[in-house]
VOBA-32491 format. One line per field, with one value per residue (C-alpha): x, y, z; residue in one letter; residue number from 0. Coordinates in steps of 0.5 Angstrom, whole numbers, plus 500, padded with zeros to 3 digits. Each point is the difference from the previous one (the first is absolute). Layout:
BEGIN
X	[X ...] $
Y	[Y ...] $
Z	[Z ...] $
drentor	[a ...] $
marse	[NUM ...] $
END
This chain:
BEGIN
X	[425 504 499 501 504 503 508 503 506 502 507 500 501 506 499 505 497 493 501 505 493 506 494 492 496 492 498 505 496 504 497 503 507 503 499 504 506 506 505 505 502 507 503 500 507 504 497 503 506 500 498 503 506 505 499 500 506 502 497 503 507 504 495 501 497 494 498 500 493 501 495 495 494 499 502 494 496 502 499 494 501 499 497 503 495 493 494 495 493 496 494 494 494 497 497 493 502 507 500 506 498 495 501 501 505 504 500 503 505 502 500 504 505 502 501 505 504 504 499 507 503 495 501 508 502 494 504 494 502 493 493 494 493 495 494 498 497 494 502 507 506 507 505 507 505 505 507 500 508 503 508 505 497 504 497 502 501 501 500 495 494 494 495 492 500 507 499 493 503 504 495 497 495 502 495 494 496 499 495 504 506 506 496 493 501 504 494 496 505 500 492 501 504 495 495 503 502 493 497 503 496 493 501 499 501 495 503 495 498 501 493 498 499 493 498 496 504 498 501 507 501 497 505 505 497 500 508 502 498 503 506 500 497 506 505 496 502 507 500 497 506 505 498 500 507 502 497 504 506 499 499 506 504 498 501 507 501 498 505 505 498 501 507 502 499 504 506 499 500 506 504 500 502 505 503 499 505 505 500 501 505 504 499 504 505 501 502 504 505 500 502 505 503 500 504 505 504 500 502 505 504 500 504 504 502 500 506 503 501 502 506 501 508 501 504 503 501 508 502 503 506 501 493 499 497 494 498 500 496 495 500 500 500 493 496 502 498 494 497 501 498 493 500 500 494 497 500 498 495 497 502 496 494 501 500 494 497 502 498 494 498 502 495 495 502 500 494 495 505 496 494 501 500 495 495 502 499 493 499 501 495 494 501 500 494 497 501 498 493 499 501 496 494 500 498 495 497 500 496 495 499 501 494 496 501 498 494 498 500 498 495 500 498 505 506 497 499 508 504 496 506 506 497 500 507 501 498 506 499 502 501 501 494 503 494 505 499 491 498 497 494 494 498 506 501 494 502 508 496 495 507 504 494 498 508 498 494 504 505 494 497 507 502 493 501 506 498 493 499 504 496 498] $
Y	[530 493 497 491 498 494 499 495 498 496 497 502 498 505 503 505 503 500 503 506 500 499 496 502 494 500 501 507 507 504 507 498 497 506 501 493 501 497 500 495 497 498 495 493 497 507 498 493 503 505 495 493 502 501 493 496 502 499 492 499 501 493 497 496 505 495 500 508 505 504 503 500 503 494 494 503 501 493 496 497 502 508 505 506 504 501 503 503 504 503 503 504 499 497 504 501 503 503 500 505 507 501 503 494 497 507 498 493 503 505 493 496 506 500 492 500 506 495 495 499 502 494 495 501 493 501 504 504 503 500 503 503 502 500 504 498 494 498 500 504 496 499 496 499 496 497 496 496 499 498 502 496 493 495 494 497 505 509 503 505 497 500 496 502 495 503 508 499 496 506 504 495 495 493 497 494 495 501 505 504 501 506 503 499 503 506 502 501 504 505 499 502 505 504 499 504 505 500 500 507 502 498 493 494 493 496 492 497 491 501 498 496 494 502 501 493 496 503 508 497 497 505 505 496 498 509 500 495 504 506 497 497 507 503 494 501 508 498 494 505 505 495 497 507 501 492 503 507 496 495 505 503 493 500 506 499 493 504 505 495 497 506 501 493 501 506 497 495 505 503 494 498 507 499 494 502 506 496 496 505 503 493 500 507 498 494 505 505 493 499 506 500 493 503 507 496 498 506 504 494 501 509 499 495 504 506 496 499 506 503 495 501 501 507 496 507 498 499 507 498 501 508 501 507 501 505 494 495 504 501 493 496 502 505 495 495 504 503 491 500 505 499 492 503 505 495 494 506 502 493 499 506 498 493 503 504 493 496 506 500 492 500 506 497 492 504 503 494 495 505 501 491 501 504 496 493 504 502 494 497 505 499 493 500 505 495 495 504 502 492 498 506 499 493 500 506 495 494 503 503 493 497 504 498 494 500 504 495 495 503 505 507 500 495 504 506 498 497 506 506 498 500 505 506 501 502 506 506 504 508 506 499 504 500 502 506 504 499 507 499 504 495 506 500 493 498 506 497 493 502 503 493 496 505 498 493 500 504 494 495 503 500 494 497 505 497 492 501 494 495 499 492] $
Z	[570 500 493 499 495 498 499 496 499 493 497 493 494 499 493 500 493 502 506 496 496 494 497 502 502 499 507 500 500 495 502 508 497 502 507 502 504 498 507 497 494 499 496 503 496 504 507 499 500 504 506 498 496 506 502 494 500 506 498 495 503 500 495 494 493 500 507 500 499 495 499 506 498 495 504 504 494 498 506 503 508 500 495 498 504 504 499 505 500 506 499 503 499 493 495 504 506 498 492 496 498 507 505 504 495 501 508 498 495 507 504 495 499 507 501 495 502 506 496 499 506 503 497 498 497 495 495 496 493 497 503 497 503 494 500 493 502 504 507 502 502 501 495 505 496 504 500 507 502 506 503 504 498 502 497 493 495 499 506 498 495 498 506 501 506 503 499 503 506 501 501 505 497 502 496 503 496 492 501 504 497 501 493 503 507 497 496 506 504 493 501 507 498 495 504 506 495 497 507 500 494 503 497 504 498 499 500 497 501 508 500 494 505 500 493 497 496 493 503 501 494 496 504 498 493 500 502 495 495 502 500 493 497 503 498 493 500 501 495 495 502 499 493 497 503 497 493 499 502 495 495 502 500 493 498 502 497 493 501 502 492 497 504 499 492 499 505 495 494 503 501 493 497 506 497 492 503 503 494 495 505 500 493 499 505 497 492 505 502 493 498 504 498 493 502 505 494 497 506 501 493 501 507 496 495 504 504 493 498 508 498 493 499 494 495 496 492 499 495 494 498 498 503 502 507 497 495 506 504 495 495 507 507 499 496 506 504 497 498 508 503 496 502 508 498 496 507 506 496 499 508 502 497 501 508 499 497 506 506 496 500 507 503 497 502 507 499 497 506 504 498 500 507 501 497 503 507 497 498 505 505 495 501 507 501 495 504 507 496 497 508 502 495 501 508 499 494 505 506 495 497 507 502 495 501 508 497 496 505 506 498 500 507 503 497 503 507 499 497 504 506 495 495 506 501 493 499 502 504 496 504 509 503 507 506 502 494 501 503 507 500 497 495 497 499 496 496 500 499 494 496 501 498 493 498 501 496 494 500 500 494 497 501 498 492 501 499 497 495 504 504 501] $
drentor	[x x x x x x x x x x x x x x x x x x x x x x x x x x x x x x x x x x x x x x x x x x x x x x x x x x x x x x x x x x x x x x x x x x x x x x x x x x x x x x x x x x x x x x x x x x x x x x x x x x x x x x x x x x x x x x x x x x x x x x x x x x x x x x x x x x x x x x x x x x x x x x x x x x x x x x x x x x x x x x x x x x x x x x x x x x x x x x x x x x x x x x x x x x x x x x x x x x x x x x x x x x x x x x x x x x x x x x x x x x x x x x x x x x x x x x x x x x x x x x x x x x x x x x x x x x x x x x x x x x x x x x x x x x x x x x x x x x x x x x x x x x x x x x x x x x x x x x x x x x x x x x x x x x x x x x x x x x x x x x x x x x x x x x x x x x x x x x x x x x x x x x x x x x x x x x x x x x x x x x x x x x x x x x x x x x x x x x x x x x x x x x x x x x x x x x x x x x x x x x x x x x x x x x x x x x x x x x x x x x x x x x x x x x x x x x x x x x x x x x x x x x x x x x x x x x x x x x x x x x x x x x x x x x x x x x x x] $
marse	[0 1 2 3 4 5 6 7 8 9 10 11 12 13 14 15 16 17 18 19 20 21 22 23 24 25 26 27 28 29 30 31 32 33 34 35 36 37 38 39 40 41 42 43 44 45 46 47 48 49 50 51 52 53 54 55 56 57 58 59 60 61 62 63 64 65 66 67 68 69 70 71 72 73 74 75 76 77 78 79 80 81 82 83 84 85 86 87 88 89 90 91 92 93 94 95 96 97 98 99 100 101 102 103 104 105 106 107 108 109 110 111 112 113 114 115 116 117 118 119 120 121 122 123 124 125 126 127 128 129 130 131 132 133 134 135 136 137 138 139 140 141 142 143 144 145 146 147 148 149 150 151 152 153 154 155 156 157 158 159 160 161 162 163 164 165 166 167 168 169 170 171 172 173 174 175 176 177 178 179 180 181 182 183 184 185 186 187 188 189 190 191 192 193 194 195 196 197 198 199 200 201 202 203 204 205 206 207 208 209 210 211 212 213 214 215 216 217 218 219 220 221 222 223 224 225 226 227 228 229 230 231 232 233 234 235 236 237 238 239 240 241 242 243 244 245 246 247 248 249 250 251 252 253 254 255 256 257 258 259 260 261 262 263 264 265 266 267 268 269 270 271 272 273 274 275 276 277 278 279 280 281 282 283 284 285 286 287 288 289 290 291 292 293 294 295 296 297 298 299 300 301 302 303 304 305 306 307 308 309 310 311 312 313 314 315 316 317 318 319 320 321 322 323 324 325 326 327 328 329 330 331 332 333 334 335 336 337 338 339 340 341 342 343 344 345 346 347 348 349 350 351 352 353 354 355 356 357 358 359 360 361 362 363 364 365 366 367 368 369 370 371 372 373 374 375 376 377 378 379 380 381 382 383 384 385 386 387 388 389 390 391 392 393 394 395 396 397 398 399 400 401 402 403 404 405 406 407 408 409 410 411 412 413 414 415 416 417 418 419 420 421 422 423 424 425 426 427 428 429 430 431 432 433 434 435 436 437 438 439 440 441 442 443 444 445 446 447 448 449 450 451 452 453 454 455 456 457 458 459 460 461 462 463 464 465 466 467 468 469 470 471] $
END
């Protein structure tokens, strides 16, 4: 029996963290958290380089330092023309006809599974690197993360680069009036193309507003009044969801601005003991050289001496007349000797010690010159990693209260609405999830599914212990 069903195709917020569940919403059922299918999950910064960083370098060939890309996923981060990247969400059905956990919520998750199977292969210039089916939620529903890029572009710029309007004309949607555009007529290709594979599962689309024109003016308002609300309660769920990632990474930026004190302060503590060692170093090195000024002297009168008695000429004592040769010998030549050979004893003991003197200051001299050295390199180290963490700190301190700032003027709700764009590429991505590594068969995939889903709540429990009492 054929069923009729809606088809609804949406551009997202792209909340990365939301859709990894890295943070629980409020209108997210715990108890069906597990049964999300999670087909990819890459790290953004490494597709970037995967697709883009052969031609910056092929760009910045033959250009001056200051007119080079250095980093390209920043240039785009920073700039105004293009997003990092696109977010898109199909659905079937709403939560009356088609809700989670029911057997027709089972049939759209069957639908959904196989539509984003040739995702990729259908739309090549539209690099997917996050998707996730949610059924935790009212209504299953299809989360495609995508970064849109075009190849050989021979306008201005990189050869290769990131272009919404250029990667859809590629696929060979021209674009019309400004209710037509390339993005517009896309999605409804994507919706046709669900609607096929839905028609296979006894689904049919029913595209409703073809016959609105004959409704009275306030059944049509009131249709319409009914539409808008639905949208702003699912743009108030997004809101929600990004708020609660804004909070944690603002305690999460505290916290490290807390850790950066501490490790400022011990830096600083290490600087100054630092600077006492090197200076109780200098002080000893300065005594090792006046030492050695003193025993200079000392040492230059033993080597004169020792040259003296090296060129002493022996004047034997002249014999008296009838002066035997025994007396002689005894009465003058032995005490001679005798007084000489005691004097050379005397002077190489003074020597030898006077040289052990000198081998010992000059090792220690060696030894404090060195331990000098050394503390003015470590001196030197503490005082840059001082000053890298007083830059550091000083950043972190200036955005937190730039924040601050902005809240106090603007309001809660406006800094909101702002940042939600820019605080939806901050999350790192941990581990790659690639689609190969999913089991085919769709028993084995919720199972594959409900595993990677309870490694993520344990990680969201720790991460909350973890900042429990910084909270804003």
């Amino acid at each position: 029996m054929t069923m009729k069903r809606t088809i609804s195709g949406m551009i997202g917020a792209g909340s990365l963290a939301h859709n990894r569940r890295d943070f629980i919403a409020g209108n997210v059922d715990l108890d069906r958290v597990h049964l999300n299918i999670c087909y990819q999950n890459e790290n953004l910064k490494q597709v970037y380089k995967e697709l883009f960083d052969e031609s910056v370098e092929r760009y910045n060939v033959g250009k001056r330092k200051d007119r080079q890309i250095t980093n390209y996923y920043e240039k785009i981060r920073q700039g105004k023309q293009e997003k990092l990247f696109h977010e898109v969400i199909f659905q079937i059905g709403n939560c009356e006809d088609m809700a989670a956990g029911t057997p027709d919520g089972e049939l759209a998750v069957k639908v959904l599974d196989e539509y984003i199977q040739d995702f990729q292969k259908r739309n090549p210039t539209l690099r997917v690197f996050s998707c996730c089916l949610h059924q935790d939620e009212a209504t299953p529903h299809l989360h495609i993360d995508f970064v849109p890029y075009v190849t050989g572009w021979k306008g201005k710029g990189m050869d290769t680069r990131v272009s919404l309007k250029q990667a859809l004309k590629s696929l060979g949607f021209q674009g019309g009036n400004k209710h037509d555009t390339e993005l517009n007529q896309w999605i409804n290709h994507e919706k046709e193309v669900l609607a096929e594979i839905a028609r296979e599962h006894g689904i049919e689309w029913e595209q409703k507003g073809t016959h609105e024109e004959h409704l009275d003016v306030y059944n049509f308002k009131k249709k319409e009044r009914k539409k808008e609300v639905q949208a702003l309660e699912q743009e108030k769920e997004y809101l929600t969801a990004e708020n609660e990632g804004l909070t944690s990474q603002i305690a999460e930026i505290k916290a490290e601005i807390k850790m950066l004190e501490e490790e400022k302060n011990q830096a600083q503590k290490d600087k100054e003991m630092a600077e006492q060692r090197a200076e109780k170093a200098e002080k000893e090195l300065k005594n090792l050289e006046q030492h050695r000024e003193q025993l200079q002297p000392i040492m230059d009168s033993v080597n004169k001496e020792l040259k003296e008695i090296g060129a002493i000429e022996l004047l034997l004592p002249e014999t008296g007349p009838l002066e035997r040769a025994a007396t002689y010998r005894d009465k003058k030549i032995k005490p001679l000797f005798i007084k000489m050979k005691n004097k050379i004893a005397a002077m190489a003991v003074q020597v030898k010690e006077l040289t052990r003197q000198v081998e010992t200051w000059k090792r220690k001299y060696q030894k404090e010159k060195q331990k000098c050295q050394s503390m003015k390199i470590e001196l030197q180290e503490l005082r840059h990693d001082n000053n890298c963490l007083s830059e550091k700190n000083e950043k972190l301190l200036n955005v937190s209260n730039r924040y601050d700032r902005v809240v106090r003027v603007l309001g809660i709700s406006t800094v909101d609405a702002a940042v939600q764009k820019d605080i939806q590429i901050q999350q790192e991505l941990e581990e790659k999830l690639r689609k190969e590594q999913m089991p085919r068969k769709m028993s084995d995939r919720l199972q594959w599914a409900r595993e990677r889903s309870q490694e993520r709540n344990t990680q969201s429990r720790k991460n909350k212990t973890k900042y429990r009492g910084m909270e804003i």
